[in-house]
TINU-136418 format. One record per residue (C-alpha): residue number from 1; y, x, z negated. Coordinates in steps of 0.1 Angstrom, whole numbers. Layout:
BEGIN
<n = NUM	py = Y	px = X	pz = Z> $
...
This chain:
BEGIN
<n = 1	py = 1002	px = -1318	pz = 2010> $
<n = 2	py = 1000	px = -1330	pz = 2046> $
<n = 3	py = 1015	px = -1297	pz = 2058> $
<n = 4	py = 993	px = -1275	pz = 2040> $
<n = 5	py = 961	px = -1300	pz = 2053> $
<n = 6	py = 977	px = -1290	pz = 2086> $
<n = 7	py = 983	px = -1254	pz = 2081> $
<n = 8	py = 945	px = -1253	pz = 2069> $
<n = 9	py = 932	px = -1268	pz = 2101> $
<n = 10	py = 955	px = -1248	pz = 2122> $
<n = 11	py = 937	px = -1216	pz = 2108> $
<n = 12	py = 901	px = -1227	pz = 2111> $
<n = 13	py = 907	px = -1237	pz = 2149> $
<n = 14	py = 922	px = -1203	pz = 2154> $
<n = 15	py = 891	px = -1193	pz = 2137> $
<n = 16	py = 868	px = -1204	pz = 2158> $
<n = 17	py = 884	px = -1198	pz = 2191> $
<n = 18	py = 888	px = -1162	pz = 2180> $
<n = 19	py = 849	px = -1165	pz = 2174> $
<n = 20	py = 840	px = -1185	pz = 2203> $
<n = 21	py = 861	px = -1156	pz = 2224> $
<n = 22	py = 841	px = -1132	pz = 2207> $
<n = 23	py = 810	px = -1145	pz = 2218> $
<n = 24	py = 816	px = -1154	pz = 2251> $
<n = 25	py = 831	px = -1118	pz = 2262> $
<n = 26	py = 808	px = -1086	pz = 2259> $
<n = 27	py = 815	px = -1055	pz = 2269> $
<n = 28	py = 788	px = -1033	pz = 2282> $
<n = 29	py = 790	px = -993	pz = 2280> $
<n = 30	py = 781	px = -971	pz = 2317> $
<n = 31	py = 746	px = -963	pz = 2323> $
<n = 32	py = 733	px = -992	pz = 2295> $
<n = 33	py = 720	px = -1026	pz = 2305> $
<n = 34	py = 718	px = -1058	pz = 2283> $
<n = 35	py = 694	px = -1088	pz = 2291> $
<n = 36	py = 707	px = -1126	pz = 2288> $
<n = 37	py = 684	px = -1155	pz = 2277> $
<n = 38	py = 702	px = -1187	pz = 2282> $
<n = 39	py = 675	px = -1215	pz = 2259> $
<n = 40	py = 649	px = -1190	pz = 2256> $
<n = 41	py = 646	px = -1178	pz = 2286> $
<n = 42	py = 655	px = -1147	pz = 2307> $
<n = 43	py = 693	px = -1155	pz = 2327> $
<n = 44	py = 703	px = -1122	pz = 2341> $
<n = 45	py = 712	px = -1088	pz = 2330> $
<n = 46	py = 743	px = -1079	pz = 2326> $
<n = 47	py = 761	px = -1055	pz = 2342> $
<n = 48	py = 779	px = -1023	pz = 2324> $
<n = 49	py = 819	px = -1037	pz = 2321> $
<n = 50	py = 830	px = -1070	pz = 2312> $
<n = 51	py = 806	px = -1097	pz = 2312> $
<n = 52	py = 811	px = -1136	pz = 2302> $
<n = 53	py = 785	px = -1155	pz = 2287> $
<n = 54	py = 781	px = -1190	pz = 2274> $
<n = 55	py = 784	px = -1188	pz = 2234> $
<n = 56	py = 756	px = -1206	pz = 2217> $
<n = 57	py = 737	px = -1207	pz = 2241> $
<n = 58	py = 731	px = -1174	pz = 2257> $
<n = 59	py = 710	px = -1146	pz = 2238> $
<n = 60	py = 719	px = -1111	pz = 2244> $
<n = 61	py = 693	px = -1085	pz = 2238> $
<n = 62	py = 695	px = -1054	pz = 2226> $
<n = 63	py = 711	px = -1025	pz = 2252> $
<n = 64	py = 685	px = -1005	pz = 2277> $
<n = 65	py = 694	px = -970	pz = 2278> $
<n = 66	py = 694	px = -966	pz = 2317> $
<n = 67	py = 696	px = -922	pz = 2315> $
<n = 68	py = 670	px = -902	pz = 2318> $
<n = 69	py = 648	px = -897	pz = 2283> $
<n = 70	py = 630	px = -865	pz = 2271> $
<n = 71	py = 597	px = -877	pz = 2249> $
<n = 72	py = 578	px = -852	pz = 2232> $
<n = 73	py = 538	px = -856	pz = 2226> $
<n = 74	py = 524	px = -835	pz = 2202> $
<n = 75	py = 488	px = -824	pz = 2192> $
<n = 76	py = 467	px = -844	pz = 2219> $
<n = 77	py = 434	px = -831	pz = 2214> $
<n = 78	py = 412	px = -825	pz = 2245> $
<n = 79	py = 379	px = -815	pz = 2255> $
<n = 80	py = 377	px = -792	pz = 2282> $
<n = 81	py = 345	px = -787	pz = 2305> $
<n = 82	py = 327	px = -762	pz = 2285> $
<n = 83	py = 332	px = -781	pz = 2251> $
<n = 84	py = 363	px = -765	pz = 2235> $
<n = 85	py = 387	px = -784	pz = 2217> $
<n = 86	py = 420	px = -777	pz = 2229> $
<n = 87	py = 455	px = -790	pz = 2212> $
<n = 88	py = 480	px = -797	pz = 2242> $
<n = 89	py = 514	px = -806	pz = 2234> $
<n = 90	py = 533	px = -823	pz = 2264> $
<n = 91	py = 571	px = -835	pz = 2276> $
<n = 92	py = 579	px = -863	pz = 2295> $
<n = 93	py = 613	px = -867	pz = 2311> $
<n = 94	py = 614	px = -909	pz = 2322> $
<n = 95	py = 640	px = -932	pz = 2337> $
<n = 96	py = 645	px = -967	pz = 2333> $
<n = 97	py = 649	px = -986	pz = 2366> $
<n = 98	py = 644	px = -1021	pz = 2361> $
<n = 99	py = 663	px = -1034	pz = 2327> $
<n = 100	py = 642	px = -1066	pz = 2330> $
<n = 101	py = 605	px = -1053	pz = 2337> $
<n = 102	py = 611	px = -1026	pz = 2307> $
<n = 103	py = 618	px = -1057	pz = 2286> $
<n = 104	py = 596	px = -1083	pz = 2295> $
<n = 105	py = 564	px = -1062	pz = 2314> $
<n = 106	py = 558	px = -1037	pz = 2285> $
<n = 107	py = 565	px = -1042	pz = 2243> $
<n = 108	py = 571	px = -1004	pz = 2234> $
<n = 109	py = 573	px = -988	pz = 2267> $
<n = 110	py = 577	px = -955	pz = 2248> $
<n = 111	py = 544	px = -957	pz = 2230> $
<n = 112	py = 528	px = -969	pz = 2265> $
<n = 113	py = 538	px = -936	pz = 2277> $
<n = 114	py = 525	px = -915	pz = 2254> $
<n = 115	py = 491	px = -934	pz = 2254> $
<n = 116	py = 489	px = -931	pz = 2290> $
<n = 117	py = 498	px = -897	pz = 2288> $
<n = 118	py = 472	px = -889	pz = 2262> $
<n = 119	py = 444	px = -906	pz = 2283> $
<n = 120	py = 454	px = -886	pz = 2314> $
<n = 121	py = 455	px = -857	pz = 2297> $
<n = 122	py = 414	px = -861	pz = 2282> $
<n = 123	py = 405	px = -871	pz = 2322> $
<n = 124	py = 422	px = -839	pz = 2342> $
<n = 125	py = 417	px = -817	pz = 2317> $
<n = 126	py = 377	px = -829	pz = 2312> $
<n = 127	py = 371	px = -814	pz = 2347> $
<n = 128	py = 387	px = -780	pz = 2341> $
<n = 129	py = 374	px = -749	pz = 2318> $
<n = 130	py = 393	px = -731	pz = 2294> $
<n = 131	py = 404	px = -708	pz = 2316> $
<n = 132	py = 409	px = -726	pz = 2345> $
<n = 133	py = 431	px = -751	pz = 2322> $
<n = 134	py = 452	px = -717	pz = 2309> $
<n = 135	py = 459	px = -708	pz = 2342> $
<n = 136	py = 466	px = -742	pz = 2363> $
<n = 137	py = 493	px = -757	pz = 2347> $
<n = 138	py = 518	px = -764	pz = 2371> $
<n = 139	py = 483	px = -785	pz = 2395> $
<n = 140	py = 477	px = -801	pz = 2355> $
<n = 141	py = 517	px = -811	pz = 2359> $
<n = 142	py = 516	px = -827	pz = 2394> $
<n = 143	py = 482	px = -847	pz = 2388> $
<n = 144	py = 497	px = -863	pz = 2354> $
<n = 145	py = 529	px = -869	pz = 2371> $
<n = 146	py = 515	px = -891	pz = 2398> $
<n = 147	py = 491	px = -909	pz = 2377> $
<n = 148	py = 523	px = -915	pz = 2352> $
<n = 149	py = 543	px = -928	pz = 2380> $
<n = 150	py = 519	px = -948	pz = 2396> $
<n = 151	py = 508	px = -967	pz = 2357> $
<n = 152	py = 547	px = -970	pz = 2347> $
<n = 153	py = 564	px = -984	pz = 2379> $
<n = 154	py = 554	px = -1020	pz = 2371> $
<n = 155	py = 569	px = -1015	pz = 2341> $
<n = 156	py = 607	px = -1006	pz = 2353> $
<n = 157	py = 600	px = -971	pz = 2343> $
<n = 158	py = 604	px = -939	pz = 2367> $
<n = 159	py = 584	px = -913	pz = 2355> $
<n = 160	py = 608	px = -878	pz = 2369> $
<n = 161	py = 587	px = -843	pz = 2352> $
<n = 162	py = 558	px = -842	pz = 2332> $
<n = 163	py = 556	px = -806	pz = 2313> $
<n = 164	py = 526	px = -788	pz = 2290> $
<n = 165	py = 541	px = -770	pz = 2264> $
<n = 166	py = 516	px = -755	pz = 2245> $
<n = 167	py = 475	px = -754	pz = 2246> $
<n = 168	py = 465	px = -738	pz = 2219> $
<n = 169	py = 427	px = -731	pz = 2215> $
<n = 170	py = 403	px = -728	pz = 2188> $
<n = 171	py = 411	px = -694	pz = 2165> $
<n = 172	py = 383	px = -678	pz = 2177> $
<n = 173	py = 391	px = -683	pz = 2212> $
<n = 174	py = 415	px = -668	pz = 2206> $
<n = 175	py = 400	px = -639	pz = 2191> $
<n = 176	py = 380	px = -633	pz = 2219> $
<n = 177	py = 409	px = -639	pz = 2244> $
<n = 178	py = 428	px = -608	pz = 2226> $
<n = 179	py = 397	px = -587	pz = 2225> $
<n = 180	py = 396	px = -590	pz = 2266> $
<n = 181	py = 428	px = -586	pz = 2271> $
<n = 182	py = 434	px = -551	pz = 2245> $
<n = 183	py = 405	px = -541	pz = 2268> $
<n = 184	py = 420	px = -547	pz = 2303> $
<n = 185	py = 451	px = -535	pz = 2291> $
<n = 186	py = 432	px = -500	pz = 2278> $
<n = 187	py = 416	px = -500	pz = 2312> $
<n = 188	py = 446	px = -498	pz = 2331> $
<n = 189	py = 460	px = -476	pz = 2313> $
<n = 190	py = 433	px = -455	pz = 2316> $
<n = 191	py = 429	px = -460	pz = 2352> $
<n = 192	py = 465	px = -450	pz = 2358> $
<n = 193	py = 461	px = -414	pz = 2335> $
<n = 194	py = 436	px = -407	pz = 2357> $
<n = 195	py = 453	px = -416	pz = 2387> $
<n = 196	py = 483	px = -392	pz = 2372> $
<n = 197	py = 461	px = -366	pz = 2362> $
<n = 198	py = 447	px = -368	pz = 2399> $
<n = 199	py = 479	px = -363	pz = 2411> $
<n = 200	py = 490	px = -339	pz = 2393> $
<n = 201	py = 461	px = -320	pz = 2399> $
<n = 202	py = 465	px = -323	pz = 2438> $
<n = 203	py = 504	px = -313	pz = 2433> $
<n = 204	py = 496	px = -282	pz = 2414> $
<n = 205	py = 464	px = -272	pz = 2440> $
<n = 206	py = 495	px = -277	pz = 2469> $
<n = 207	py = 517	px = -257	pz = 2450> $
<n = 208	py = 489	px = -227	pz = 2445> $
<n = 209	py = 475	px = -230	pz = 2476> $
<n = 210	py = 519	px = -227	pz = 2489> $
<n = 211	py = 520	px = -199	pz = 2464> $
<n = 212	py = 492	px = -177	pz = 2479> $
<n = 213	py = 495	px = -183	pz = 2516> $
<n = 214	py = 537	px = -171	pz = 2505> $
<n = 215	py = 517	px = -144	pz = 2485> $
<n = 216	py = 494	px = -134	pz = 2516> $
<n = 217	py = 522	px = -131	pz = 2543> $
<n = 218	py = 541	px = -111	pz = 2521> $
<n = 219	py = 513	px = -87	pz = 2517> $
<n = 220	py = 505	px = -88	pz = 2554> $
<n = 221	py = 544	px = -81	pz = 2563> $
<n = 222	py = 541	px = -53	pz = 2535> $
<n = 223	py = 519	px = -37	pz = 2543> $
<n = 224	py = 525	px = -43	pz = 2582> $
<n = 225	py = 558	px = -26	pz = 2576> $
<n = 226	py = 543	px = 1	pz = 2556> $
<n = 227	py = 516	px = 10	pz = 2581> $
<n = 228	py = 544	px = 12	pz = 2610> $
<n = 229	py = 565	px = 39	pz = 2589> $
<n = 230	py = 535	px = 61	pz = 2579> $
<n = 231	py = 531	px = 59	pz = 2620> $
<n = 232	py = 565	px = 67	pz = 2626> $
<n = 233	py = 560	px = 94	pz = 2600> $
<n = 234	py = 530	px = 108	pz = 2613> $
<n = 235	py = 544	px = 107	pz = 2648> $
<n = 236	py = 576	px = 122	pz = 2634> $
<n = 237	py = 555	px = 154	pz = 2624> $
<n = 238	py = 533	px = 156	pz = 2650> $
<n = 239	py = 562	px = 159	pz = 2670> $
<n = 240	py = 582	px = 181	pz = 2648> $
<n = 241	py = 549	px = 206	pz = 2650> $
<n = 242	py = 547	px = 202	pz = 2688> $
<n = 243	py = 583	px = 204	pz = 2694> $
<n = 244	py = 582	px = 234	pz = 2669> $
<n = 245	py = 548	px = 252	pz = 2678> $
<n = 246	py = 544	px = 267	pz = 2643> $
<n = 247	py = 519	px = 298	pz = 2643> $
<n = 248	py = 488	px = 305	pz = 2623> $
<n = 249	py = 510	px = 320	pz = 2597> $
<n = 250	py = 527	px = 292	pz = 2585> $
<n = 251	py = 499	px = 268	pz = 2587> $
<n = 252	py = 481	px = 302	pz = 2560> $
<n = 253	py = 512	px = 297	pz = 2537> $
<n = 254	py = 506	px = 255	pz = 2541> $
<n = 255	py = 471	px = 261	pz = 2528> $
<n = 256	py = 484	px = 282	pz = 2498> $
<n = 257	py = 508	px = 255	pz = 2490> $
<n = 258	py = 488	px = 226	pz = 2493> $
<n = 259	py = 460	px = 241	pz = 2468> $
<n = 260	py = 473	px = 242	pz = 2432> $
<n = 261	py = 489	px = 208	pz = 2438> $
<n = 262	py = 453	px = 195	pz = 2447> $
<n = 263	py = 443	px = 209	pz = 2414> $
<n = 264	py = 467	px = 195	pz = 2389> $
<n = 265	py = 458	px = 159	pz = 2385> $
<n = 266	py = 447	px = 147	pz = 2354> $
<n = 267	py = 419	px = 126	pz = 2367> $
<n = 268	py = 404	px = 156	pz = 2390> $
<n = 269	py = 372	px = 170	pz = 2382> $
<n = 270	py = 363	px = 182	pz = 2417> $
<n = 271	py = 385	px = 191	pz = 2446> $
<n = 272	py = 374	px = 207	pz = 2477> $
<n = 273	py = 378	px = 240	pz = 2492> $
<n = 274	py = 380	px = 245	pz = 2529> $
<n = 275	py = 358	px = 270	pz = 2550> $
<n = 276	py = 387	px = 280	pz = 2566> $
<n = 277	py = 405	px = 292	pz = 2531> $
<n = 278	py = 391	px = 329	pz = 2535> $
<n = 279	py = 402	px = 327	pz = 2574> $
<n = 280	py = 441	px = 315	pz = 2560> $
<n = 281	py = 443	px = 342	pz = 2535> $
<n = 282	py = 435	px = 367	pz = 2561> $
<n = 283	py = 460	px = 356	pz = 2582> $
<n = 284	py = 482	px = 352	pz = 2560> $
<n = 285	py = 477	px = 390	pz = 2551> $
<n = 286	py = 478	px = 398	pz = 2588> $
<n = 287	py = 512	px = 383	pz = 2589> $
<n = 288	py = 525	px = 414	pz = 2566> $
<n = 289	py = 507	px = 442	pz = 2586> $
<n = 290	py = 512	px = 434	pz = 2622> $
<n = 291	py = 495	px = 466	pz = 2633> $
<n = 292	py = 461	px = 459	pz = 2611> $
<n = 293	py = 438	px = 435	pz = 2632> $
<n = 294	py = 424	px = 403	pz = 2613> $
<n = 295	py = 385	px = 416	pz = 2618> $
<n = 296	py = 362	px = 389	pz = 2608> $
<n = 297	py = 345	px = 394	pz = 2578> $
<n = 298	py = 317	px = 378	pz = 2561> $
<n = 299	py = 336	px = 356	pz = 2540> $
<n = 300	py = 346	px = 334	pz = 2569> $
<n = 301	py = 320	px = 327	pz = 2581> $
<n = 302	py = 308	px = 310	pz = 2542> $
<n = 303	py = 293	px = 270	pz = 2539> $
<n = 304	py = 317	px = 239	pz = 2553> $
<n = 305	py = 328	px = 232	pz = 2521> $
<n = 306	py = 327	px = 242	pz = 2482> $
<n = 307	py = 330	px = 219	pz = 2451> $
<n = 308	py = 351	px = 227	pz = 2425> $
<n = 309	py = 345	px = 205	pz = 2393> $
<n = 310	py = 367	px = 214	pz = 2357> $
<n = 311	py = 341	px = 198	pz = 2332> $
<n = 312	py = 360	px = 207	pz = 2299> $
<n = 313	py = 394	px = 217	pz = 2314> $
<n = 314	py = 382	px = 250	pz = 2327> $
<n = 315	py = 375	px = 252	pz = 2365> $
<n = 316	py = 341	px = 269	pz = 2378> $
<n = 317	py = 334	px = 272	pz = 2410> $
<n = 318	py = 299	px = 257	pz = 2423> $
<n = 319	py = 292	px = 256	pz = 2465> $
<n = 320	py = 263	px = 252	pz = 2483> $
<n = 321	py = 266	px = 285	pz = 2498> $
<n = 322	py = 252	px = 317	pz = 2490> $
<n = 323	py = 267	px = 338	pz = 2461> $
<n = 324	py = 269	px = 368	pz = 2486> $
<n = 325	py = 293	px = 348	pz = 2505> $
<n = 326	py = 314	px = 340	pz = 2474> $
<n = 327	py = 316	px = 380	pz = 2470> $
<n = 328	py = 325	px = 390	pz = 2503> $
<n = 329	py = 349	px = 362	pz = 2505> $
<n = 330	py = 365	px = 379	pz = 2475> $
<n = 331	py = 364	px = 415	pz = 2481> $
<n = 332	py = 379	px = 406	pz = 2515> $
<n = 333	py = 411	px = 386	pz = 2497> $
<n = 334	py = 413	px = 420	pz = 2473> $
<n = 335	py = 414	px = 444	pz = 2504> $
<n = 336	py = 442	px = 419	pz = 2519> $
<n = 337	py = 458	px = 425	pz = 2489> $
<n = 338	py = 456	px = 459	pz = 2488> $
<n = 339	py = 470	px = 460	pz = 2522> $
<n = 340	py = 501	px = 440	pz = 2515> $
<n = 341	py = 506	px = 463	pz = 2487> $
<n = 342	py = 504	px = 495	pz = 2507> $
<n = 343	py = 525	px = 479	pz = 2537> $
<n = 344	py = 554	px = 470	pz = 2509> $
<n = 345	py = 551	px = 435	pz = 2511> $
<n = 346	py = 576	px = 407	pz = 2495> $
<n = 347	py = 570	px = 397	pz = 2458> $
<n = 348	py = 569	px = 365	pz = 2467> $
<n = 349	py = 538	px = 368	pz = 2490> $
<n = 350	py = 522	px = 391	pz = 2470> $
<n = 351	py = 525	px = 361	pz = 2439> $
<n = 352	py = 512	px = 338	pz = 2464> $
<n = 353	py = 484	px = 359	pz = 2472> $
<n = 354	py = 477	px = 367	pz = 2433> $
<n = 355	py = 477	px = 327	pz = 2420> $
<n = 356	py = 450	px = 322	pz = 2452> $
<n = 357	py = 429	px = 346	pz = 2439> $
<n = 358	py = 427	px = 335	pz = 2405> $
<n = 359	py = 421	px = 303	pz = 2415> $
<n = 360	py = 384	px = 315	pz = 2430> $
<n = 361	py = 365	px = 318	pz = 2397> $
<n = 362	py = 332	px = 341	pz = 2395> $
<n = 363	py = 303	px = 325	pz = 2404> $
<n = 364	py = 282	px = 309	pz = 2378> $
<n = 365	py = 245	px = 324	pz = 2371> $
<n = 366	py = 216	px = 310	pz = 2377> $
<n = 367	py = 199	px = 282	pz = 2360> $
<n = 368	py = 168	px = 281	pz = 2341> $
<n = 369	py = 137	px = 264	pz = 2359> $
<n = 370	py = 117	px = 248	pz = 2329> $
<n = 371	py = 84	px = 229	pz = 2338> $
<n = 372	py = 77	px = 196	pz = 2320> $
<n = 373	py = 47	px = 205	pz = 2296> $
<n = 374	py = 19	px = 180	pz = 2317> $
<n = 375	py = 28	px = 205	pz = 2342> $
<n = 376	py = 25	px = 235	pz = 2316> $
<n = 377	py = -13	px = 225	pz = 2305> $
<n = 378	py = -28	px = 213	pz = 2338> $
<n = 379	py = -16	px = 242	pz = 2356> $
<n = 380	py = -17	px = 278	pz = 2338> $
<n = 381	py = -7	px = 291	pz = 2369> $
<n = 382	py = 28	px = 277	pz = 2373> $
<n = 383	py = 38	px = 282	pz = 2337> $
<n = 384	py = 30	px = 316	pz = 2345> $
<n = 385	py = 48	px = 319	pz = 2374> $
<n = 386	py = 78	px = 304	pz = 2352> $
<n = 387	py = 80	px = 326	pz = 2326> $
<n = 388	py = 83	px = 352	pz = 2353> $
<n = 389	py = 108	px = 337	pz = 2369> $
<n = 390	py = 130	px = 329	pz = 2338> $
């Protein structure tokens, strides 16, 4: 019985030094902080590590968190200057500093914050517009900050970043807000269509204006080049006939050449005759009967020049000279012919002869002179004199 007595007390000694050890050692984690009241009343705070304290009669509060927190504030309701309420959601990033002042200066220092924060929030933002308050968040950020700062520090508490994370206005603030900006948007964009139709414009004008000033100098170097070879044609010929000093009988065979092409175009209704045709064809006759002078006959000496217009496909000869002119101008080629004939002339010149010939036509007769009838009834006399004449 004794032993077991003994054994009993042996175990509740053990007991309670195992609990009085217990009590006496604590063990604090890194970055945490524990206060100690020794009879009520604040000791010291104790140290992250191994700390000793006097069972019984120490009190050990709860740990301090000594990192830096992230609170988040949500739906703080503020007026702005022009009387919109605006919902402004907020984030607070806080230190502890001072174990002892967070414990003994403040209750919740938590809900201090956000009370504080709330009632910084309704005096900056009371002095700012909507849109002043949309678009100066970072000066909203630095002002709550150091009014934070400045209301924590007696309370241990180190306030590091205060951040807005929403403001969200009424609906139809919204509405409004949207309107403006689909219209700024569609603004720009119109200004910069313009701007690119603008320039697009002035890069196609460049290119044209490139394009016909290219277009221009190759003209001008065309037709540069092409008046210097029709000069160093012309002056090849004019040399040629210099060099050559061709006689009055080929320049008569020239003329009977040059005549029927004259006459075939399509378009040609009219195509002159020269004075000197009569004078060629003489010559030309001349050339065959060397021993025949070339006497002058009437028919050289006819008008400067005679019109020959083909209507309705059929040439017929109209001049401005007289009709006897025409006729001795004829019977002077038919006696040139009839001298090549009796001289024995070539085929060939009497063909050319024979197509230049046909190509004078008889001369047309005539036309009737009809007076208007005001003319007929005021003056007898003339319509007489008409009649007569017709």
């Amino acid at each position: 019985m004794f032993a077991e007595a003994v054994g009993i007390a042996v175990a509740v000694v053990a007991f309670l030094v195992l609990l009085t050890a217990m009590r006496t050692i604590r063990i604090v984690p890194q970055a945490r902080a524990r206060n100690v009241e020794r009879l009520g009343r604040y000791y010291k705070t104790m140290e992250p590590g191994l700390n000793v304290i006097i069972p019984f009669i120490d009190r050990v509060k709860p740990l301090i968190d000594l990192r830096e927190q992230v609170v988040s504030f949500t739906g703080q309701r503020v007026i702005t200057e022009d009387n919109l309420v605006v919902t402004i959601d907020t984030v607070l990033f806080f230190q502890v500093t001072d174990p002892r002042a967070a414990d003994y200066e403040i209750v919740n220092y938590i809900q201090a914050i956000e009370q504080i924060t709330a009632t910084m929030l309704r005096s900056v933002i009371g002095s700012m517009d909507l849109e002043k308050t949309l678009t100066s968040r970072e000066t909203i950020n630095t002002q709550l900050r150091g009014v934070l700062d400045d209301a924590s520090g007696k309370w241990g508490i180190r306030v590091t970043r205060v951040e807005i994370k929403t403001i969200d206005p009424p609906q139809s603030v919204k509405d409004a807000m949207e309107k403006q900006m689909r219209a700024e948007r569609e603004k720009r964009a119109a200004i910069l269509t313009a701007e690119g139709v603008r320039q697009s414009q002035i890069l196609t004008a460049e290119g044209e204006k490139q394009s016909n000033i290219l277009r221009a100098e190759g003209a001008k170097q065309g037709t540069i080049l092409k008046a210097e070879g029709q000069a160093q044609a012309i002056e090849a010929v004019f040399q040629s006939i210099h060099e050559n000093d061709p006689d009055p009988k080929l320049l008569a065979y020239q003329y009977l050449q040059t005549l029927p092409q004259i006459a075939n175009g399509p378009g040609n209704t009219m195509w002159m005759i020269p004075s000197e045709l009569t004078s060629a064809l003489k010559a030309l006759s001349t050339a065959f009967d060397s021993s025949r002078p070339a006497a002058e006959t009437p028919g050289s000496r006819r008008a400067d020049t005679a019109a020959l217009e083909v209507p309705d496909g059929s040439p017929a000869l109209t001049s401005g000279a007289e009709d006897s002119s025409a006729d001795a101008a004829l019977a002077d080629v038919e006696r040139n012919v009839a001298a090549l004939e009796g001289d024995g002339a070539s085929e060939a010149s009497q063909a050319a002869l024979a197509a230049a010939i046909a190509a004078i036509p008889e001369p047309p007769p005539a036309p009737e002179v009809a007076l208007p009838a005001s003319l007929q009834e005021t003056d007898p006399g003339a319509n007489g004199g008409a009649a007569s004449s017709a």
